[in-house]
Kinemage of the C-alpha trace (Angstrom):
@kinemage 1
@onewidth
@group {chain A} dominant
@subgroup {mainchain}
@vectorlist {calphas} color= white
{ca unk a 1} P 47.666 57.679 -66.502
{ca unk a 2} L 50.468 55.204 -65.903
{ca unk a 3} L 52.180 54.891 -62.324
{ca unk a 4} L 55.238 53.969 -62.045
{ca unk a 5} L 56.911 52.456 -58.675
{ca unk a 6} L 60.312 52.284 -57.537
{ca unk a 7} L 62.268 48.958 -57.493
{ca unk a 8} L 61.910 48.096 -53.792
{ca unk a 9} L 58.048 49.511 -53.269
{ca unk a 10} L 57.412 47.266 -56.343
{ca unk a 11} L 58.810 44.310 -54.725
{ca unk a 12} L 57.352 44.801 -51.237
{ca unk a 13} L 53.403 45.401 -52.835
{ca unk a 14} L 54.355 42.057 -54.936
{ca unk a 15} L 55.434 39.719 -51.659
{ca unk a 16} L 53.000 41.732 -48.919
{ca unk a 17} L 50.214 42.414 -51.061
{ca unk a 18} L 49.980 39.295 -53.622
{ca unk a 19} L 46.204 38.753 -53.099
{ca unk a 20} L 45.161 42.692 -53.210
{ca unk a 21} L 43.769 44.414 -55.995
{ca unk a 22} L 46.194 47.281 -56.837
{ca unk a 23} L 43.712 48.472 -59.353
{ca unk a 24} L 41.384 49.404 -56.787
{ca unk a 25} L 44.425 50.684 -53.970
{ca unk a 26} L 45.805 53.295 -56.165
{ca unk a 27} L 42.289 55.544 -56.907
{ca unk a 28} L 41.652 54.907 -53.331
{ca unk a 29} L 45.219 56.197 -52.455
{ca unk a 30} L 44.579 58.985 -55.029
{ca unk a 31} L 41.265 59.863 -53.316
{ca unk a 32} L 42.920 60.152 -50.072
{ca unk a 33} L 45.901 62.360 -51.060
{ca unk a 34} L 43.480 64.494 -52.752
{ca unk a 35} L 41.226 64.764 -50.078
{ca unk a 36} L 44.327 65.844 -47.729
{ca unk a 37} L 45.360 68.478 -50.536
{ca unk a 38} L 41.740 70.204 -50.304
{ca unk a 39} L 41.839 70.167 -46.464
{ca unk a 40} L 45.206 71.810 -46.609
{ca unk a 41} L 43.980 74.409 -49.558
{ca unk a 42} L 41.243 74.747 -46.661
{ca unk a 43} L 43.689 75.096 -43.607
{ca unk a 44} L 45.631 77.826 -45.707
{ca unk a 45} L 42.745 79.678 -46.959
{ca unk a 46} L 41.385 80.717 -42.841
{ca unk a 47} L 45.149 81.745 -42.348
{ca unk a 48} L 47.129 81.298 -39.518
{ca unk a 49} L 47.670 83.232 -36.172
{ca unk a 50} L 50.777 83.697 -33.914
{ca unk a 51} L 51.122 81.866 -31.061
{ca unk a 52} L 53.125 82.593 -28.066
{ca unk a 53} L 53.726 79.992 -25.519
{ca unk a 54} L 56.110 79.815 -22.279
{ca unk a 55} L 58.117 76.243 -22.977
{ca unk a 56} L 59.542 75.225 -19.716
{ca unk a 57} L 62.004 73.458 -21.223
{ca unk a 58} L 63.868 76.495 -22.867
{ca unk a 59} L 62.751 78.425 -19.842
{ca unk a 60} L 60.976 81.290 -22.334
{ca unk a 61} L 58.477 82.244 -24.377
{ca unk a 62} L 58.395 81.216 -27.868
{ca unk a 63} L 56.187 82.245 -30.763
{ca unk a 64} L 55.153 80.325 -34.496
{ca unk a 65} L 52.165 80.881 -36.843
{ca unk a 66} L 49.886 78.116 -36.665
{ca unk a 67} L 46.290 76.990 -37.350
{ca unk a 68} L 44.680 75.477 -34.006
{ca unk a 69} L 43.652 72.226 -35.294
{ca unk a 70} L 43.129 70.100 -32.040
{ca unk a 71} L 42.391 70.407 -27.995
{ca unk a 72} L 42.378 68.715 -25.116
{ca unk a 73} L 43.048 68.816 -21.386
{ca unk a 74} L 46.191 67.743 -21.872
{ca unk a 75} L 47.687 69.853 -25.247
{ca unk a 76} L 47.023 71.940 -27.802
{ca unk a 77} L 47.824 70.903 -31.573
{ca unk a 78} L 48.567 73.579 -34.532
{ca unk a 79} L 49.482 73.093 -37.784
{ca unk a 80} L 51.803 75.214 -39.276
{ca unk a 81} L 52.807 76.915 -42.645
{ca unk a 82} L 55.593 74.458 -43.284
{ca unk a 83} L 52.847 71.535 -42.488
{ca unk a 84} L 55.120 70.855 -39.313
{ca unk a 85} L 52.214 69.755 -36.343
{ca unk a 86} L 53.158 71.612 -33.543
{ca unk a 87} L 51.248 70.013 -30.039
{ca unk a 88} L 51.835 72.700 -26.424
{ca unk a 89} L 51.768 69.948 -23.662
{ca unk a 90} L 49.995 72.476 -20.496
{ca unk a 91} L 51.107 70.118 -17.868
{ca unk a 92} L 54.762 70.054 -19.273
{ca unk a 93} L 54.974 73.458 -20.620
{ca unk a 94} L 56.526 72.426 -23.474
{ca unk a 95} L 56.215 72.302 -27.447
{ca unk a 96} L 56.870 68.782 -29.685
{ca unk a 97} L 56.794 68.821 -33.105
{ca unk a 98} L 56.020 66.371 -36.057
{ca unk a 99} L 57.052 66.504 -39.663
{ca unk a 100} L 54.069 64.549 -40.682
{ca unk a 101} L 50.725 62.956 -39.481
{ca unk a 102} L 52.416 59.500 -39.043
{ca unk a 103} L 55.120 60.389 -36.313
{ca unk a 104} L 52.055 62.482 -34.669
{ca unk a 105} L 49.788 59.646 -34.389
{ca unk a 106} L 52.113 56.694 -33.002
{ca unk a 107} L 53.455 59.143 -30.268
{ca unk a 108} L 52.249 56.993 -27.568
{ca unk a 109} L 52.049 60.297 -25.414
{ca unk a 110} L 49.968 61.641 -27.516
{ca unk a 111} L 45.848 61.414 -25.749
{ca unk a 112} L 43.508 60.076 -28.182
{ca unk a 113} L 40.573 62.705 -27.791
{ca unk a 114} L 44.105 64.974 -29.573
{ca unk a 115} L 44.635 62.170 -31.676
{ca unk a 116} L 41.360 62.010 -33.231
{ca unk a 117} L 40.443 65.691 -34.149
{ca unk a 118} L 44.347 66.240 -35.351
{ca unk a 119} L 43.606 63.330 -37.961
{ca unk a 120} L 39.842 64.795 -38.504
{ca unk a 121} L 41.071 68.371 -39.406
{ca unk a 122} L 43.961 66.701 -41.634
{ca unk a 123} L 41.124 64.355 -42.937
{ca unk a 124} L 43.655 61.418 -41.998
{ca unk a 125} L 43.084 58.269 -41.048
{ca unk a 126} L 42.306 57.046 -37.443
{ca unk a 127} L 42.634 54.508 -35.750
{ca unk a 128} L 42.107 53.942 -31.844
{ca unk a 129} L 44.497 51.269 -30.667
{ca unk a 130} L 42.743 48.696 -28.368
{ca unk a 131} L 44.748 47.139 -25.190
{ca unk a 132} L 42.424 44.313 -24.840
C-alpha cells in the first residue's frame, strides 16, 4: 500500500515531525481509525432510540435518535446516526452539538467524568488536562 499526502500535510510532518518515525505513525494511525470504524459498526448494530428533551433555550421539546454514550451529573451525551455528538446540559436545559470527537473534547465546559466515557465508547483518545 502506498500513502500519499497532500502538499501542505507533507510539509508540516517534514518541519514538526523531522525526528519521528512515519513508518511506525501511519499503522498506528491505521490501527486507530480502524478501531473507531468497529466501535461505530458496534454503536450502529444496538440501534438507536428517540430522545425527547425540553431545551430551554428554544423554550420546547425537541426529539433526535441517538445512542446514549455518556453520563454525568451535569449532561447527557448521545451519538447520533449522522455521527453528530449530541450532549443535554440538565442544569441549562439545553442541547450542544459536535461534528466530531475533537470539538467535543476541548469544550472547556465539557466535565471530564463526560469527557472520558464519550472518548471510551468512541474508543478515542483521552487525555485529562492538568492545571498544575
Amino acid at each position: 500500500m502506498t500513502v500519499h499526502l497532500p502538499d501542505a500535510l507533507a510539509a508540516e510532518a517534514k518541519a514538526r515531525l523531522a525526528e519521528t518515525d512515519i513508518s511506525a505513525v501511519c499503522p498506528a494511525a491505521l490501527r486507530a481509525g480502524l478501531e473507531r470504524e468497529r466501535v461505530m459498526e458496534k454503536i450502529d448494530a444496538h440501534g438507536y432510540q428517540r430522545v425527547k428533551l425540553y431545551d430551554g433555550k428554544r423554550e420546547h421539546d425537541i426529539a433526535f435518535r441517538g445512542r446514549k454514550i455518556g453520563s454525568s451529573q451535569k449532561a447527557d451525551a448521545w451519538l447520533t446516526p449522522k455521527g453528530t455528538i449530541a450532549v443535554y446540559d440538565h442544569r441549562e436545559q439545553e442541547l450542544y452539538t459536535y461534528d466530531e470527537y475533537g470539538a467535543f473534547a476541548d469544550d472547556e465546559g465539557v466535565d471530564d467524568r463526560l469527557r472520558a466515557q464519550v472518548a471510551d465508547a468512541l474508543s478515542a483518545k483521552y487525555v485529562e488536562e492538568l492545571d498544575i
